[in-house]
LOLUMZA-878894 format. One record per residue: residue in one letter; x, z, y of N, C-alpha, C, O in turn. Coordinates in nm, 2 decimals, decimal comma. Layout:
N
REC  rest      nX      nZ      nY     caX     caZ     caY      cX      cZ      cY      oX      oZ      oY
REC     a       X       Z       Y       X       Z       Y       X       Z       Y       X       Z       Y
...
//
This chain:
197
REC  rest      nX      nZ      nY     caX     caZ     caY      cX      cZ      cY      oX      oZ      oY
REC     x   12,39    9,54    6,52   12,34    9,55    6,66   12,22    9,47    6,69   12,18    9,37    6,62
REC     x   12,14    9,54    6,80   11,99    9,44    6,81   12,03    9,36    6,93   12,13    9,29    6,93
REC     x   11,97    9,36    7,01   11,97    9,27    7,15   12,06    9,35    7,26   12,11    9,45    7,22
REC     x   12,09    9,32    7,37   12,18    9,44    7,40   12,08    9,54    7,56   11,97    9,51    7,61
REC     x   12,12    9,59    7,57   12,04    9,70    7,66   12,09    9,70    7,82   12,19    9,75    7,86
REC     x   12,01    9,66    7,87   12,03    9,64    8,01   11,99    9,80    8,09   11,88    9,84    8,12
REC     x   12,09    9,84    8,12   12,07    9,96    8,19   12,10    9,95    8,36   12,17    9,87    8,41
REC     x   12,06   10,00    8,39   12,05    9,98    8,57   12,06   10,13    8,62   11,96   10,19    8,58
REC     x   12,14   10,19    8,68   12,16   10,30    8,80   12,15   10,27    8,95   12,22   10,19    9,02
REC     x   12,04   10,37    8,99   12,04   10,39    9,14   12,13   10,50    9,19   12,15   10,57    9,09
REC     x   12,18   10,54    9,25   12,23   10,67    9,30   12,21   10,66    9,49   12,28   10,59    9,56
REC     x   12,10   10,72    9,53   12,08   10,72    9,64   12,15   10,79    9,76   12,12   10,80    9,88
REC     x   12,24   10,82    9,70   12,36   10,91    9,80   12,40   10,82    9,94   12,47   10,73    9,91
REC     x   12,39   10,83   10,05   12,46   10,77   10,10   12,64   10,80   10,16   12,70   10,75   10,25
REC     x   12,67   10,88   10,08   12,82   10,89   10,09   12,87   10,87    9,98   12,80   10,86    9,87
REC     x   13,02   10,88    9,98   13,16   10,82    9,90   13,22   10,92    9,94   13,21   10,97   10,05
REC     x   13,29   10,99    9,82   13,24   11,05    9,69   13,11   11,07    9,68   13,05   10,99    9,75
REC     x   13,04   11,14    9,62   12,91   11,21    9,60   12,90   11,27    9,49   12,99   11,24    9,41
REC     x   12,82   11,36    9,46   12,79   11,44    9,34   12,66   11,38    9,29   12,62   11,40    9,18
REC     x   12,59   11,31    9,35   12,49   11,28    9,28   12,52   11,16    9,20   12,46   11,13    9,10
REC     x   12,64   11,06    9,28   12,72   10,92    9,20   12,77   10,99    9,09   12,76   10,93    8,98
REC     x   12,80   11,07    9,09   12,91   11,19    8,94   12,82   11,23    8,89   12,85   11,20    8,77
REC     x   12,64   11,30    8,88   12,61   11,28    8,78   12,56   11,14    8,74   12,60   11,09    8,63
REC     x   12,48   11,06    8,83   12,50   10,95    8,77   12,57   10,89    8,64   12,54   10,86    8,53
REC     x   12,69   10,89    8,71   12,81   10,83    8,61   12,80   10,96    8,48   12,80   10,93    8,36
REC     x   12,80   11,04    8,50   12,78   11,15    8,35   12,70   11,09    8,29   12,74   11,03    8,19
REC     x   12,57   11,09    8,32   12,46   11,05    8,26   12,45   10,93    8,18   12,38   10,93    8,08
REC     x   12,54   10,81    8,26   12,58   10,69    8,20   12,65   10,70    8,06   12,62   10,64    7,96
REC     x   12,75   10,79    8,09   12,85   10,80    7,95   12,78   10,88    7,87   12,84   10,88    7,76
REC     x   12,68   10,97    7,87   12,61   11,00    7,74   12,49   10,93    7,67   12,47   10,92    7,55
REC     x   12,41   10,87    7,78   12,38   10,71    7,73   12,46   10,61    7,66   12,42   10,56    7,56
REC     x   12,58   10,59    7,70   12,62   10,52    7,62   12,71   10,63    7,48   12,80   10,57    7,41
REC     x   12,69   10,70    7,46   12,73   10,78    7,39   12,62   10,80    7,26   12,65   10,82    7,14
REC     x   12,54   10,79    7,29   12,37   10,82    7,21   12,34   10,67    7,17   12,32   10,64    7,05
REC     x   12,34   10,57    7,28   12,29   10,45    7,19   12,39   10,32    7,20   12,36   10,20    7,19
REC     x   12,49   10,39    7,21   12,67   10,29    7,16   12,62   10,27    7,04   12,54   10,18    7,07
REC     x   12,60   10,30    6,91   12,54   10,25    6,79   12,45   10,15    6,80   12,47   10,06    6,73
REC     x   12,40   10,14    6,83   12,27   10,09    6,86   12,21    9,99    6,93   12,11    9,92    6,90
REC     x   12,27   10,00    7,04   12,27    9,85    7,14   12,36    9,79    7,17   12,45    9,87    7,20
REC     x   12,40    9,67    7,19   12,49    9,61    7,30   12,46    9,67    7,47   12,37    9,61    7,53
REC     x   12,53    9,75    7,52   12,46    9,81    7,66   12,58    9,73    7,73   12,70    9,70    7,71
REC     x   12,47    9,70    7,85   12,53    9,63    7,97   12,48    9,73    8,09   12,36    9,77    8,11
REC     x   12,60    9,76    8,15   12,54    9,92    8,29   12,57    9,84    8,41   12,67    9,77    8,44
REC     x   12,48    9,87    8,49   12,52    9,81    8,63   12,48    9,91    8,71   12,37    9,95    8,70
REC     x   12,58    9,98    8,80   12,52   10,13    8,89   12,50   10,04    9,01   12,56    9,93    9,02
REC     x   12,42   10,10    9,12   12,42   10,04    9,23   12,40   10,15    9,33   12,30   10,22    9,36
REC     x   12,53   10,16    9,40   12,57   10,30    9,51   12,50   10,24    9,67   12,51   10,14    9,75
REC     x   12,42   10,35    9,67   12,35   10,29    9,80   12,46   10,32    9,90   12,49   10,22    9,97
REC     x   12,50   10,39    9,92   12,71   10,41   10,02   12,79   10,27   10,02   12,86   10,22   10,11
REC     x   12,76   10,22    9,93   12,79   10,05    9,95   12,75    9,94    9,99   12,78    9,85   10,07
REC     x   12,63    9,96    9,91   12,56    9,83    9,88   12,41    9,85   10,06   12,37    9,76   10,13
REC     x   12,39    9,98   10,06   12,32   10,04   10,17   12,27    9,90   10,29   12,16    9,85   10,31
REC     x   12,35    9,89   10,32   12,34    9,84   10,43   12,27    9,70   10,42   12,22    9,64   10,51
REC     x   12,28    9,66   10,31   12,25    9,51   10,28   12,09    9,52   10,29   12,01    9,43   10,33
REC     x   12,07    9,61   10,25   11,90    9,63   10,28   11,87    9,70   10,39   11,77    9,64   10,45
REC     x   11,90    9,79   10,44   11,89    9,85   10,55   11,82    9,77   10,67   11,71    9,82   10,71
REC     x   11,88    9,64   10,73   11,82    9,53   10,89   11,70    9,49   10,79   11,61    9,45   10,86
REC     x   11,67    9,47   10,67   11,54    9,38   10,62   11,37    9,53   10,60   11,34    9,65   10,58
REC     x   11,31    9,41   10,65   11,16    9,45   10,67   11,03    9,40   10,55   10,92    9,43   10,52
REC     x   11,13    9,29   10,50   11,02    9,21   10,40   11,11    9,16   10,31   11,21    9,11   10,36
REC     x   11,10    9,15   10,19   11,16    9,12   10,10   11,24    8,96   10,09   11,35    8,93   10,04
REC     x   11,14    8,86   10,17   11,23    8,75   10,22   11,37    8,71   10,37   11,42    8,62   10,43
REC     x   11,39    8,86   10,37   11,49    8,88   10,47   11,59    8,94   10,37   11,68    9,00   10,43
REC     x   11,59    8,94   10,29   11,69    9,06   10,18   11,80    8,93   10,19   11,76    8,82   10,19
REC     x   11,95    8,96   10,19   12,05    8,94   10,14   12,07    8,82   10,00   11,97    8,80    9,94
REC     x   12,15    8,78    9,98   12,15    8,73    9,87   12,20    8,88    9,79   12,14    8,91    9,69
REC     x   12,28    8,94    9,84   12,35    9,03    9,72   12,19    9,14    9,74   12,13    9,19    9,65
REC     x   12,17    9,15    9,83   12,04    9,26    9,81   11,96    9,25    9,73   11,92    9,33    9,65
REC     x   11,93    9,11    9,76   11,83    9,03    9,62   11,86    9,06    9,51   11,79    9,11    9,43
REC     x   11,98    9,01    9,50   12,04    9,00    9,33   12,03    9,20    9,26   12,03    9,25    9,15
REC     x   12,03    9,24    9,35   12,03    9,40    9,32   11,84    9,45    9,30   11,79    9,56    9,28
REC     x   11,81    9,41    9,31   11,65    9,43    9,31   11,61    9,36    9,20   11,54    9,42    9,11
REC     x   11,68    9,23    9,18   11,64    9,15    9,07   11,70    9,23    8,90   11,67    9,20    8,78
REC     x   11,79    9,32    8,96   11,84    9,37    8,83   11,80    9,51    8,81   11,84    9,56    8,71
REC     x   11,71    9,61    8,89   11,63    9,66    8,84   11,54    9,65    8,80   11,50    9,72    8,70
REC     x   11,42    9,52    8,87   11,29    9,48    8,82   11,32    9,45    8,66   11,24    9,50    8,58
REC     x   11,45    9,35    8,59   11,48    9,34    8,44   11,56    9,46    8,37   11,58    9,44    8,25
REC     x   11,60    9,53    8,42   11,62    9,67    8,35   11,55    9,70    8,26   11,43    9,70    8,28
REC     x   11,61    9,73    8,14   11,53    9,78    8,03   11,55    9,97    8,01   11,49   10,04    7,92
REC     x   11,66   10,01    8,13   11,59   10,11    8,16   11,65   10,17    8,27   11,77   10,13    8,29
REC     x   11,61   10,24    8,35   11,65   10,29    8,45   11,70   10,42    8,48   11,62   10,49    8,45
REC     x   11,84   10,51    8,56   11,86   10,63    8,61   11,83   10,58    8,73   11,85   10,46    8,76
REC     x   11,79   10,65    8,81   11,72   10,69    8,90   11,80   10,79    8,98   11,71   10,87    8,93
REC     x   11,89   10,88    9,07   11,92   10,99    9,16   11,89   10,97    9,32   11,91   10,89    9,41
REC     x   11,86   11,08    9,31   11,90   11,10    9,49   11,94   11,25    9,55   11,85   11,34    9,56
REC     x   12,02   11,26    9,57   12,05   11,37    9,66   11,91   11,41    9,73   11,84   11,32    9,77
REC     x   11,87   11,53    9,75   11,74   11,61    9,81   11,81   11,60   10,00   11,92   11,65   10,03
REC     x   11,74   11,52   10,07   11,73   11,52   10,17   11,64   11,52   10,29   11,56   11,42   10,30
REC     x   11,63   11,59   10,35   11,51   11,66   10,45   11,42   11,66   10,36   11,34   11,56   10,35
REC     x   11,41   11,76   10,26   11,29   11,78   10,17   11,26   11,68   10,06   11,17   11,71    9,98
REC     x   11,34   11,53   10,03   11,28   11,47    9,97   11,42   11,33    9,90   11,54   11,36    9,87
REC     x   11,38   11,24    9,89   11,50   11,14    9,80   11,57   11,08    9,97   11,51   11,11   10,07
REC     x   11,66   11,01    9,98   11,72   10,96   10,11   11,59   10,83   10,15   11,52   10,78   10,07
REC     x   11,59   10,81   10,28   11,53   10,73   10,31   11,57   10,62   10,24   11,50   10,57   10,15
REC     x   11,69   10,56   10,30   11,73   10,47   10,21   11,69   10,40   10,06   11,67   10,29   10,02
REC     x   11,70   10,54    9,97   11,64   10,49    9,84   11,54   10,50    9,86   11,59   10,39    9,91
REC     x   11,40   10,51    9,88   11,30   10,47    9,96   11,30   10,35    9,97   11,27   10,29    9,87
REC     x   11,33   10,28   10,06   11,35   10,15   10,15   11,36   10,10   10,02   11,26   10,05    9,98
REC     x   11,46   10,09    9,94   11,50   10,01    9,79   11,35    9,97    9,75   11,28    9,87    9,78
REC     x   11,35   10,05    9,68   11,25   10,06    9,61   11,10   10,07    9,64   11,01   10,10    9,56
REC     x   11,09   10,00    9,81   10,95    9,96    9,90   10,99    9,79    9,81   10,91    9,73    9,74
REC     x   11,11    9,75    9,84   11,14    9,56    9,78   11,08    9,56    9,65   11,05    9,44    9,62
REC     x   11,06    9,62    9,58   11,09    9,59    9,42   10,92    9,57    9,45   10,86    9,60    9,55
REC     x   10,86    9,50    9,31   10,75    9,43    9,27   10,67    9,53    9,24   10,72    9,62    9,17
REC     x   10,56    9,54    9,26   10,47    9,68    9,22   10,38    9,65    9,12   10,27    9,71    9,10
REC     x   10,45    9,54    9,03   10,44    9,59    8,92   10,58    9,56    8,76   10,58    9,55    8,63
REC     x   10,66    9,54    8,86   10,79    9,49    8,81   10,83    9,56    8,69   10,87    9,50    8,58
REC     x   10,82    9,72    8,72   10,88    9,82    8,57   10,77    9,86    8,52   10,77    9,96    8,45
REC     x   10,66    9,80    8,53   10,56    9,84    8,41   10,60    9,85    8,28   10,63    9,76    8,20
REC     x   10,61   10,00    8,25   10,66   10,01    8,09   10,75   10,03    8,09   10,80   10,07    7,99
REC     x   10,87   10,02    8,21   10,99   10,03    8,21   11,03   10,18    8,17   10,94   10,27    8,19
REC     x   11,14   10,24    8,12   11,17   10,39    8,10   11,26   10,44    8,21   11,35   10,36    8,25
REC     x   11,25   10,58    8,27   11,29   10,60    8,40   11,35   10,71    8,32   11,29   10,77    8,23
REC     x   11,46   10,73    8,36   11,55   10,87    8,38   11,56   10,94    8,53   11,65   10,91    8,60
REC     x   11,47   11,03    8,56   11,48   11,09    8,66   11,60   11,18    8,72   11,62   11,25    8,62
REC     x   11,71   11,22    8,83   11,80   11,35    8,87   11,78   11,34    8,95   11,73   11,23    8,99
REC     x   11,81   11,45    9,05   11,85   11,48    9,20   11,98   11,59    9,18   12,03   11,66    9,10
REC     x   11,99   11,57    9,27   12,11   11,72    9,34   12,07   11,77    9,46   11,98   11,71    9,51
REC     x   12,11   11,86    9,51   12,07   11,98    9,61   12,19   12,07    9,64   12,28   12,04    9,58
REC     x   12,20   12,15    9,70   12,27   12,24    9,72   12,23   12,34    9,66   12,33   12,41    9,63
REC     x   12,14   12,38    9,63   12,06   12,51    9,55   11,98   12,48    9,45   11,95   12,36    9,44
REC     x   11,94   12,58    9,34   11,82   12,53    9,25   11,69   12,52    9,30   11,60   12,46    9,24
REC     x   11,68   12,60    9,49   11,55   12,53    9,54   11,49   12,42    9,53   11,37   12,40    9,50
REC     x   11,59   12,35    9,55   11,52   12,17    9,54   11,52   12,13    9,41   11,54   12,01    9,40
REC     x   11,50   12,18    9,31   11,47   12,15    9,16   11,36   12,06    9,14   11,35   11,98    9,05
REC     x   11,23   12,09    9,26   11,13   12,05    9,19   11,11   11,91    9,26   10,99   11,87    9,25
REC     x   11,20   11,82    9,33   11,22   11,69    9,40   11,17   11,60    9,28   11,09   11,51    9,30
REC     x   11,22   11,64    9,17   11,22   11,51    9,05   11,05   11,54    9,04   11,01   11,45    9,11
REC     x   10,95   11,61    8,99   10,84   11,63    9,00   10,73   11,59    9,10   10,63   11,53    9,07
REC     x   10,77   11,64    9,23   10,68   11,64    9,31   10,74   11,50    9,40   10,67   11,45    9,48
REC     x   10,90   11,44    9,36   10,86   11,32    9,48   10,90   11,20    9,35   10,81   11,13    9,31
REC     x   11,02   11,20    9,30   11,03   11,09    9,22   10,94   11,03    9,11   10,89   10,92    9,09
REC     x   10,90   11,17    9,02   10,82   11,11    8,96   10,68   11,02    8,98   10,63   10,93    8,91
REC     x   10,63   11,10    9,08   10,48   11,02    9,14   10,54   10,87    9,19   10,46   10,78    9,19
REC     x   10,66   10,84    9,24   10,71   10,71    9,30   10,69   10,65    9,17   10,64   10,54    9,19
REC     x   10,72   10,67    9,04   10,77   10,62    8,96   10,69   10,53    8,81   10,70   10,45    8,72
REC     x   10,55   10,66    8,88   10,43   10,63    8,84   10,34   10,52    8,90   10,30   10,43    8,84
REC     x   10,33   10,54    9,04   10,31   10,43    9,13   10,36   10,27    9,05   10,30   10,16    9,08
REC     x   10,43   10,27    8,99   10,51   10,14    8,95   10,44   10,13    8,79   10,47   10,03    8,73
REC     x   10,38   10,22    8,75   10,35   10,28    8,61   10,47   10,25    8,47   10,47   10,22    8,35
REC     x   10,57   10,30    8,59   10,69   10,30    8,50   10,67   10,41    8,38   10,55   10,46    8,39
REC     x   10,74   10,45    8,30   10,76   10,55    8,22   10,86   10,63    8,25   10,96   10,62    8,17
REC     x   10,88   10,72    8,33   10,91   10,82    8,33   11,00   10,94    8,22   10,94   11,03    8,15
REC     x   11,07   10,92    8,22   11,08   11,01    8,06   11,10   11,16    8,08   11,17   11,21    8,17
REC     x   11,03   11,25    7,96   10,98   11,37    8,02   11,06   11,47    8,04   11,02   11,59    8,05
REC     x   11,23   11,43    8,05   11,29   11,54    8,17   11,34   11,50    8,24   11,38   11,39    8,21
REC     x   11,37   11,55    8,35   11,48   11,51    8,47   11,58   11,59    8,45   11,57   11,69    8,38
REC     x   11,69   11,54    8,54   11,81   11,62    8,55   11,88   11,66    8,66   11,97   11,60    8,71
REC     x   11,83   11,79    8,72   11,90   11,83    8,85   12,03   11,92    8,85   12,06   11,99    8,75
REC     x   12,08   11,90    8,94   12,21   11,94    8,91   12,24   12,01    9,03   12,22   11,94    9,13
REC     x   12,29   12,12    9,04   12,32   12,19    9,20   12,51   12,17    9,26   12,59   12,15    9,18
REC     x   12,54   12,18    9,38   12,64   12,22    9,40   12,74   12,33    9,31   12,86   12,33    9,31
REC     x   12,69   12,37    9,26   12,83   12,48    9,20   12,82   12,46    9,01   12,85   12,54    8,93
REC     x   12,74   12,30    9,00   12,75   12,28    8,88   12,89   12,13    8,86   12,93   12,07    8,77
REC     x   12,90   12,14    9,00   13,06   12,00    9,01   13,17   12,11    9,06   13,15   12,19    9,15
REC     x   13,25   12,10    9,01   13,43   12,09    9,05   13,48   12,01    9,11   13,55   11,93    9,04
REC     x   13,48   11,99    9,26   13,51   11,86    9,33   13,37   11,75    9,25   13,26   11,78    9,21
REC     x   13,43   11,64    9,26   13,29   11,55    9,22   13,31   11,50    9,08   13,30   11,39    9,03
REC     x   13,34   11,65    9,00   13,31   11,59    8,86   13,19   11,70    8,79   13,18   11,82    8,82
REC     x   13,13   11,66    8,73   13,02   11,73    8,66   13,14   11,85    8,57   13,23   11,80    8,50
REC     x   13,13   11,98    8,59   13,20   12,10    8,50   13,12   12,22    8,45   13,17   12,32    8,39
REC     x   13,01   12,21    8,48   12,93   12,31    8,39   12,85   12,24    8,30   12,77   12,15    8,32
REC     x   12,92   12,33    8,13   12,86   12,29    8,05   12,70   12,26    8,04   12,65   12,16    7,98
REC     x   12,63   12,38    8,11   12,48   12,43    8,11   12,42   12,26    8,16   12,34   12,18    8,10
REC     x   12,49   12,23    8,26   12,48   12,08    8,29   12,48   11,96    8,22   12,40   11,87    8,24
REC     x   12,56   11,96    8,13   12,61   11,82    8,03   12,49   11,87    7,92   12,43   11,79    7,85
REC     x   12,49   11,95    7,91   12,36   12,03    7,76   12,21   11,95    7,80   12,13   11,90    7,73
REC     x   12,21   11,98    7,95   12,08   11,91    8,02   12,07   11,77    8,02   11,96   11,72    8,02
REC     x   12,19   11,71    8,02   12,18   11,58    8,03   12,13   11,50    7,86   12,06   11,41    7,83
REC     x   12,23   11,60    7,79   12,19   11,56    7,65   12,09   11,53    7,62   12,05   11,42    7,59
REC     x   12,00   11,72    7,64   11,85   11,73    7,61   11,81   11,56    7,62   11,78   11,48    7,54
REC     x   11,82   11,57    7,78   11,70   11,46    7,84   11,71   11,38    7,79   11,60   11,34    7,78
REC     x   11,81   11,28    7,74   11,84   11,19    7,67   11,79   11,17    7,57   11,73   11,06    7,55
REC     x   11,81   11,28    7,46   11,77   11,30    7,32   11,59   11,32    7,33   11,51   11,25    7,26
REC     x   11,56   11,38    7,40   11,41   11,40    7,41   11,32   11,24    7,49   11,20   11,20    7,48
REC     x   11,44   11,18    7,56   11,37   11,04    7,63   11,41   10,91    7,51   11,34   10,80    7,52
REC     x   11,53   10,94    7,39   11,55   10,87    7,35   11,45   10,76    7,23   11,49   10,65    7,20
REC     x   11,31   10,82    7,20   11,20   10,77    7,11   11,12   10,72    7,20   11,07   10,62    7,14
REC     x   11,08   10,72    7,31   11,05   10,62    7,42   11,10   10,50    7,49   11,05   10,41    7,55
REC     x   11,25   10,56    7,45   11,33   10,39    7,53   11,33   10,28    7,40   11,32   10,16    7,39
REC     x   11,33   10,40    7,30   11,34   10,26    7,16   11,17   10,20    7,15   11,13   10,09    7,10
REC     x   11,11   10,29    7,20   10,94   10,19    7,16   10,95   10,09    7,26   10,90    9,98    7,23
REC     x   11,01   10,10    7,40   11,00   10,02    7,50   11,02    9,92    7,47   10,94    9,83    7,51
REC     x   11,16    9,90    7,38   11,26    9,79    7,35   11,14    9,73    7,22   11,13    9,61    7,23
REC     x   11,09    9,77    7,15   11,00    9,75    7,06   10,95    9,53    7,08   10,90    9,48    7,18
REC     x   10,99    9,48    6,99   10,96    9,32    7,09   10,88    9,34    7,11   10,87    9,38    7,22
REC     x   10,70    9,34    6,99   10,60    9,31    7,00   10,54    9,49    7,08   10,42    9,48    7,09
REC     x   10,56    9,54    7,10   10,52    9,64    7,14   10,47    9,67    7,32   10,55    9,63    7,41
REC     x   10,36    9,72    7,35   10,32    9,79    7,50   10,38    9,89    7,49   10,35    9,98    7,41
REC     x   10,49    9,91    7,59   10,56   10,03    7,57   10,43   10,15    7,64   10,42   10,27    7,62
REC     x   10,36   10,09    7,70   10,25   10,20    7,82   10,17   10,25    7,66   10,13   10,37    7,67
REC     x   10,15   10,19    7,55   10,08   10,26    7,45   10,14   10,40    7,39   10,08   10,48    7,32
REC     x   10,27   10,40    7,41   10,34   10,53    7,36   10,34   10,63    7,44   10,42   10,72    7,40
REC     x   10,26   10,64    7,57   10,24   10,73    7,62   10,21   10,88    7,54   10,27   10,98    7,51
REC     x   10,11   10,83    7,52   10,02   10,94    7,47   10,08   11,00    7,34   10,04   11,10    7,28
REC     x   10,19   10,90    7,30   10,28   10,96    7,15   10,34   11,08    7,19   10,34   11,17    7,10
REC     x   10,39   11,11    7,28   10,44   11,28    7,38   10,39   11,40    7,32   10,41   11,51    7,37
//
């Protein structure tokens, strides 16, 4: 084993259940599925349906919560990040928004991003593109080059049940997996493996 891997989940849902918490959590267990050999992984999800509100009354990062804080502070050290939000009025929830105004602008430099959303339709497919990713960039995180959207009639109640779905999550994984390991690289700029794509 090397060092162990700090992984961090957003899920910007603001409800309990959710389908976008269920892929999330899918997503988690094939990460740890892919690099269970390989790292010591430590996962921390953070459900904005819970945690929500702690950030919500704050305007400036010195009004955050203690527990608010401590949740910001563990994505800025994330060695990698999922990322979801449910497609709302056109775009990620405000809420996850608001998150992710706290965090350091330039905190995940280099960091590796796993992009998803959900939708009710495959309309909103192109949310991961046109809103997450540019957020994601802004931060000059790494992005890894697929996202994972997932529609309403790809959950059974709020469990991920179409295959076509878990194949996607694979992919993305397998295809983001040679970028999270350069990240982790000690002496390495992970921003230099861009261009390895």
């Amino acid at each position: 084993m090397s060092r162990s891997l700090r992984v961090v989940a957003v899920s910007g849902s603001l409800h309990a259940p959710s389908k976008t918490t269920a892929l999330v959590r899918a997503i988690l267990v094939a990460l740890e599925r892919a690099l269970g050999g390989s790292y010591d992984i430590d996962v921390h999800l953070i459900e904005l349906s819970e945690v929500g509100r702690a950030f919500s009354g704050a305007l400036r990062r010195d009004e955050l919560s203690a527990e608010a804080e401590a949740e910001i502070v563990r994505i800025e050290e994330a060695d990698l990040l999922v990322v979801a939000s449910p497609v709302y009025r056109a775009s990620f929830t405000g809420l996850f928004k608001h998150v992710f105004d706290f965090v350091g602008q330039y905190s995940l430099r280099g960091t590796p991003v796993l992009l998803a959303a959900t939708g009710g339709s495959d309309k909103h497919a192109l949310i991961i593109e046109h809103q997450e990713r540019p957020l994601f960039s802004f931060f000059q995180a790494l992005t890894l080059p697929l996202g994972v959207y997932a529609q309403d009639s790809d959950f059974t109640g709020y469990e991920v049940s179409n295959p076509a779905l878990t194949a996607r999550i694979d992919q993305a994984i397998a295809q983001g997996l040679p970028l999270v390991r350069a990240a982790l690289a000690p002496t390495a700029d992970p921003v230099a493996y861009v261009g390895a794509w």
